[in-house]
Structure formats: structure tokens, C-alpha cells
N, C-alpha and C positions, 0 to 999 in steps of 0.2 A: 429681177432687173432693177437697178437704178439707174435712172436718166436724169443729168442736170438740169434742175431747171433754169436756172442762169445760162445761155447759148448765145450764140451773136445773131441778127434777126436781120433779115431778106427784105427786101420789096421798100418801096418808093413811099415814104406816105403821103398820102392824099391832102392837100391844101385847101383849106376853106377858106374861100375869099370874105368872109362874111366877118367884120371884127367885132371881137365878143369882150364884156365885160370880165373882169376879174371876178374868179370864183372859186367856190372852194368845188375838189372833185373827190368825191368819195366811192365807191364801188366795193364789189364783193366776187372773187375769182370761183367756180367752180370747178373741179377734175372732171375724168371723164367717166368718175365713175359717180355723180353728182353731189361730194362730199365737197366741204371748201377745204381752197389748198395752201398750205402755208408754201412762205418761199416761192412764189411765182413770181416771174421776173416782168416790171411793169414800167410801159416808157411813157410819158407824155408827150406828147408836141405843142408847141405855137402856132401860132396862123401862119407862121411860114416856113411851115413844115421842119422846122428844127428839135430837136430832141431838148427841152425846156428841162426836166426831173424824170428820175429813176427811180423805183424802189423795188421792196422785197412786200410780199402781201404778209398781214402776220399771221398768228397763230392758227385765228379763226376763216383768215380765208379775203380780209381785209386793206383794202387800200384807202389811206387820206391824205390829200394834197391842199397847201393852203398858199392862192397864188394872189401875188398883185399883179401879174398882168396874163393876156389873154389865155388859154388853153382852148385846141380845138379836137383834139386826136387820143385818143388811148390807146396803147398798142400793149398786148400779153403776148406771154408766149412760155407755152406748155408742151416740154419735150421739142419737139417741131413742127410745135401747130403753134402758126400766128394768127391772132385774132384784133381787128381793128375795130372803135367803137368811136364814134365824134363824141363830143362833149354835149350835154342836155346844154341850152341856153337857159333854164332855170334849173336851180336846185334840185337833185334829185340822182339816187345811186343809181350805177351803174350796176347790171346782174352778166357779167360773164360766164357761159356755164359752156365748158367745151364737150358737155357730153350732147350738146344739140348742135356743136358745129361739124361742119362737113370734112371728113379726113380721114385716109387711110394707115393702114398699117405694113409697118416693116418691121420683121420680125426673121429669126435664123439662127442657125447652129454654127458655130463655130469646130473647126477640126484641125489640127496638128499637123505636120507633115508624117506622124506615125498612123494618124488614123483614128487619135483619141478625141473624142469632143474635150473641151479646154474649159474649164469653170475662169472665171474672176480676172477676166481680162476685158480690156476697156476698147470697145469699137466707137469711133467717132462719123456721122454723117456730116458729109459735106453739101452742099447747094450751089449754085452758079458762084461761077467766079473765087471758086472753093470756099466758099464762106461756111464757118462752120453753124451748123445747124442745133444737131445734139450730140450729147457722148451717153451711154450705157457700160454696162460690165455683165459678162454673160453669167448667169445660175451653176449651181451645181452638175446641171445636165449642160453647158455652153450654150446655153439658149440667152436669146435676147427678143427683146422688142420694143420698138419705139414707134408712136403714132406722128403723124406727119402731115400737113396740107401745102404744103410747097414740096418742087419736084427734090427726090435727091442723085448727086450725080455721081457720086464717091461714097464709098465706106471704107473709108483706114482702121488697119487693125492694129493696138497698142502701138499709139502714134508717139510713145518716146522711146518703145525699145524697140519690137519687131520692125516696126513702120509699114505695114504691106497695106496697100492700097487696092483694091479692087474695084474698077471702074463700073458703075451702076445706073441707068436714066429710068428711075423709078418717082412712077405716079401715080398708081394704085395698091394696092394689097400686093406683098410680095411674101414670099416666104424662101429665103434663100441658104445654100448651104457653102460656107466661105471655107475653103480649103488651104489650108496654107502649102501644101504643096506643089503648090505654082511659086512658091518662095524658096523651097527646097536650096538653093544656089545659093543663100544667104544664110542661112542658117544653120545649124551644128547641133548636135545631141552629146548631153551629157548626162550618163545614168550610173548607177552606182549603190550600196547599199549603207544604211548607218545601222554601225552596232555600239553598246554599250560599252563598258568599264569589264564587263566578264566576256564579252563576243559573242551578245544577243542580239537579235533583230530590234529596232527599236520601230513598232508601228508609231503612224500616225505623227510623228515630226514633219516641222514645215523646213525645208528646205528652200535657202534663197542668192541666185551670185548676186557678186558684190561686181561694179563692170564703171572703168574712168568716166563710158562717156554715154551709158545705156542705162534703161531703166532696171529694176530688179526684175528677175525674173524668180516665181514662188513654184513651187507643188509639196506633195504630203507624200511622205512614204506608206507605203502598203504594209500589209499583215506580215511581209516576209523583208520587212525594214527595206525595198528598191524603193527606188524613185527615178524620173527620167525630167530632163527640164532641155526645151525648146531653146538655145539663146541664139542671138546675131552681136558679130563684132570681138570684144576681147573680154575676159572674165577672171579677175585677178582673186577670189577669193569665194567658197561655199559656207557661208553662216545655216546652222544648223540650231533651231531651236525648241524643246517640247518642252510642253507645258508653261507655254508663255517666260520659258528662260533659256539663256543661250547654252545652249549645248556642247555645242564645239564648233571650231573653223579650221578648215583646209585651204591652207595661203597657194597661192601659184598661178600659173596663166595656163591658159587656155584657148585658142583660137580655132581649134575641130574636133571632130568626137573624140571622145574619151569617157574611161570609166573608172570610179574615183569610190574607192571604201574610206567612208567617214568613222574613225574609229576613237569614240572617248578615251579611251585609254591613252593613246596616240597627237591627238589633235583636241579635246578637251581642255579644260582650264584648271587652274591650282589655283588656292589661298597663300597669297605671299605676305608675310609681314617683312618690314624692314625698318631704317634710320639714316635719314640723310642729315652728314655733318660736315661743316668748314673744312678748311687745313689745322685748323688748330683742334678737332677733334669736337666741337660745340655744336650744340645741335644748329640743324639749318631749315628754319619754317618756308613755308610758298615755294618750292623745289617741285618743278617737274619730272614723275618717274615715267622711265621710257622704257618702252619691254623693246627689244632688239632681236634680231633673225638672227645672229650672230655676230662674234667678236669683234671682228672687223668694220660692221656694218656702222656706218653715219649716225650721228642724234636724228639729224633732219628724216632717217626712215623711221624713227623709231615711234612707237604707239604709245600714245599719253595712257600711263592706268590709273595714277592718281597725284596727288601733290601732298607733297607732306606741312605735317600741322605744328603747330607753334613750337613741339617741342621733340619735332623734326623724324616725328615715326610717319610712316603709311603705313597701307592694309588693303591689297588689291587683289583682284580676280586677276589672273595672268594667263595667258593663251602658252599652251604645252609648247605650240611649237617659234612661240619664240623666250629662247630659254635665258637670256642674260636681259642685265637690269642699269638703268645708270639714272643719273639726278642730272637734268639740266636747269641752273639758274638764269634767271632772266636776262643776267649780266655776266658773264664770264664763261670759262671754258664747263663743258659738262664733264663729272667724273668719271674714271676709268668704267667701263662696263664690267660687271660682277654675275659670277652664272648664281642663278637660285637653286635652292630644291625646296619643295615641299615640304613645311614645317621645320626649315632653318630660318633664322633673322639673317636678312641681306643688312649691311654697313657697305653706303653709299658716299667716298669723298668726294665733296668738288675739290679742285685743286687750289681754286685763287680768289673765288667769289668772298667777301666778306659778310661776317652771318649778320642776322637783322639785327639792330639794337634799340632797346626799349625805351 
């Protein structure tokens, strides 16, 4: 599980009427499992309950504040447990340690509308007035957990793609299991297999769409190259990558189930070399090369692969299935589109742009 500690933080702080000298405030945060914690997120107040300085604890577990004017309040917060501490009126640290403060756990499985628990997707808790609390991302198993001492009333799950919200008034120890088949009506499956360059299975690739206005959605292929991925909304493209490199892509839309073979051979990429020159045949350096769906298709769709160099070559990875190539200059018309193949040199004219001069 990670849970940020950086959250937005609940409750009223408390005002000390009492006005205190300027001082310095130093302190030291402990986890809950009594280690110090870096990255704990820390607010001061003034005497009038105003939020004064922010930081981050550092390495060792550490906070220092150097104030000219009053400080009364310390406020942490760890996952979603808030902790409030006044300020000493003399010198002296502060020992936060949330493994002796009082707080429950919320913790849970997450499951698919197929019935699969979901590794690596982010559930957010929300608090009154939906404020948010903390976010996590569930384990290999879909598990999560996150400790709490304020109620929570919501838990959304992957609050920029799925969005599902499950309404929740949780104040003690919960152990919950979030179904996303109560979302069923929003959502669409898309499963399908990747194979290679000879029509092998390819295990263990990550599979991710590409979507205008959602977040990505990931999974891994199995032993027998399938995969199935949960989306909501529209999904204009499947980037497929192993071994930390891109594999191939299958461009298109999608808005309900469907089943989609990712086939290198087919949808994979090629080495294109080429040279982009004037009208007058001269090379033409800073030239955007645009890979295009076809012939007809617009510069504006076309997919930057690379920009050619002084002396007007490029040398790009090219996606199979968009097979033609053109040079757009910053200033004038872009040249005719030109199809490639696989170890020919593409010759790229602009028509009327003027090449750079030295």
C-alpha cells in the first residue's frame, strides 16, 4: 500500500488565547510503526487559528521552524490521522509519535466487475464535506489499507478514470470489500491477446489505453499472451509495452466491449531513415516529421516522430500502422505525404518553405 502523506486535513484548530513569544519550533514525527517518518505533512498555526507555515518532515523524521511572530498549534497528519500538538512556551521538541495515537483502520479488497481483485489502482478517502482525507493504491492482491482517526464518509475508486464512489460512515476498524459491479452500467471490457512478430504469445507485457479525457487504464498479459482491462468513457488507442519498451499500438475507438489481437507484425514499429529538403532539393534542418493514418489525412492529425538535423536527415521509430510520412515546417505548407517501407530512405519536399541559412 502507499498512502500520501501530503492529504487535505479536517477539523477546526483550536485557538489559544494566550499570546506567545516568537520562537523557534522544532519537533520530530514518528510512524505507526515507531520509525521517523520522512515526508509527513506539517501545518503550524498562529494564535488566531490561521495556518502561519507548511512543510515536509525530512529524512530523519524532522521538523524546523524559525518564526518572528507567535506560533501556537502543530498540526501532522499521517495517512488520515490527524494529530494536534500546542506549541511548548519554552524551547523544546516536540515528539509526535502516531504509534501511541488513538486510530482506526480501514483497509479492503478491491474487485472488478469480472470478479478479479485489481492490483495498482488508487482509492481516495473522503471526510465531511468530501474533503479529502488520503489516497492509497491497492497490492498485487487489490488490497489496501489506510489508518484514520477522523470519520470517513466516501471512498472513490480511481478518482480520474473509473470515478466510482462508494458511499461509506466509517469510524472504526472496517474491512471492506468494493465491488465495482455496482458500476457495471459505466463501464466496458476490453480483452484480447498480444502476440509477436512470428504469432507467439507474448507473456507478461503491460498493456495501457490511451483515452481524450480518462485516465490510463494498465494490466499485464498472462502466460497465454490475454489480457482484459476494465475502462469507462472512450479509448482511442492500446499502447503495448515489454520490457520497459514500446511494443506496438492499435490506433481506433472504442466505447463497448470488444476484442482486440495486438499483433507486432501488424501494429508494431519500424526503423525509418529519411531527408527532408526545400524546393530547390537543399537540405532542410528543424523540419517536423509526421507519421500519418493515411494519404489523405491532415498534418494537424499527424504524429510528430522526429525533426530533422542540420543537414536535413531523420531516423525514427514509426508506428506500422500509420504508414506515410511528411515534413512540416514551422512556416509554410507541409510536403506531400510519402508512404515508407522498411529500410528505404524517405525524401521528404516541402514545397515553398525556405531552407535555413547560415
Amino acid at each position: 500500500m502507499r498512502a500520501a502523506a501530503g492529504c487535505a486535513v479536517l477539523g477546526l484548530v483550536a485557538m489559544l488565547g494566550t499570546e506567545l513569544r516568537a520562537q523557534r519550533v522544532v519537533g520530530v514525527v514518528l510512524g505507526f510503526d515507531g520509525e521517523p517518518v520522512a515526508n509527513a505533512f506539517v501545518r503550524v498555526f498562529d494564535d488566531r487559528g490561521e495556518a502561519a507555515s507548511q512543510l515536509l518532515t525530512d529524512a530523519h523524521g524532522r521538523f524546523e521552524i524559525d518564526s518572528d511572530t507567535p506560533r501556537s498549534v502543530v498540526e501532522v497528519a499521517l495517512e488520515a490521522v490527524i494529530v494536534e500538538r500546542p506549541v511548548p512556551a519554552e524551547a523544546s521538541q516536540l515528539r509526535i509519535d502516531f504509534a501511541s495515537e488513538r486510530h482506526f483502520l480501514v483497509r479492503g479488497h478491491l474487485v472488478d466487475p469480472g470478479g478479479h481483485l485489481r492490483p495498482s489502482v488508487e482509492v481516495r478517502l473522503l471526510g465531511e464535506g468530501r474533503r479529502g482525507l488520503a489516497e492509497a493504491t491497492t497490492d498485487d492482491k487489490g488490497a489496501f489499507a489506510v489508518h484514520a482517526n477522523v470519520a470517513v464518509t466516501a471512498i472513490v475508486v480511481d478518482p480520474a478514470g473509473w470515478n466510482v464512489e462508494f458511499s461509506q460512515q466509517i469510524e472504526r476498524d472496517a474491512d471492506l470489500v468494493l465491488d465495482l459491479a455496482v458500476a457495471h452500467h459505466r463501464l466496458f471490457r476490453l480483452t484480447g491477446r498480444v502476440l509477436d512478430d512470428a504469432a507467439r504469445p507474448v507473456a507478461g507485457a503491460t498493456v495501457a489505453t490511451q483515452a481524450p479525457s480518462r485516465a490510463t487504464q494498465r494490466g499485464r498479459t498472462a502466460a497465454d499472451g490475454t489480457f482484459e482491462l476494465w475502462c469507462s468513457g472512450e479509448v482511442t488507442a492500446l499502447h503495448v509495452h515489454r520490457d520497459f519498451a514500446a511494443f506496438a499500438v492499435v490506433e481506433g475507438h472504442w466505447r463497448a466491449e470488444g476484442a482486440i489481437d495486438v499483433r507486432q507484425a501488424e501494429h508494431g514499429f519500424a526503423l525509418v531513415a529519411g531527408r527532408a529538403v526545400d524546393r530547390d532539393g537543399h537540405p532542410f534542418a528543424g523540419v517536423e516529421i509526421l507519421a500519418l493514418a493515411d494519404r489523405g489525412a491532415p498534418a494537424e492529425s499527424g504524429l510528430r516522430v522526429a525533426t530533422s538535423k542540420a543537414d536535413g536527415s531523420f531516423y525514427a521509430r514509426v508506428r506500422l500502422q500509420r504508414p506515410w510520412l511528411c515534413a512540416r515546417p514551422r512556416n509554410g505548407r507541409p510536403s506531400p505525404p510519402v508512404a515508407w517501407e522498411p529500410g528505404a530512405v524517405v525524401e521528404l519536399a516541402v514545397p515553398e518553405a525556405r531552407r535555413r541559412r547560415r
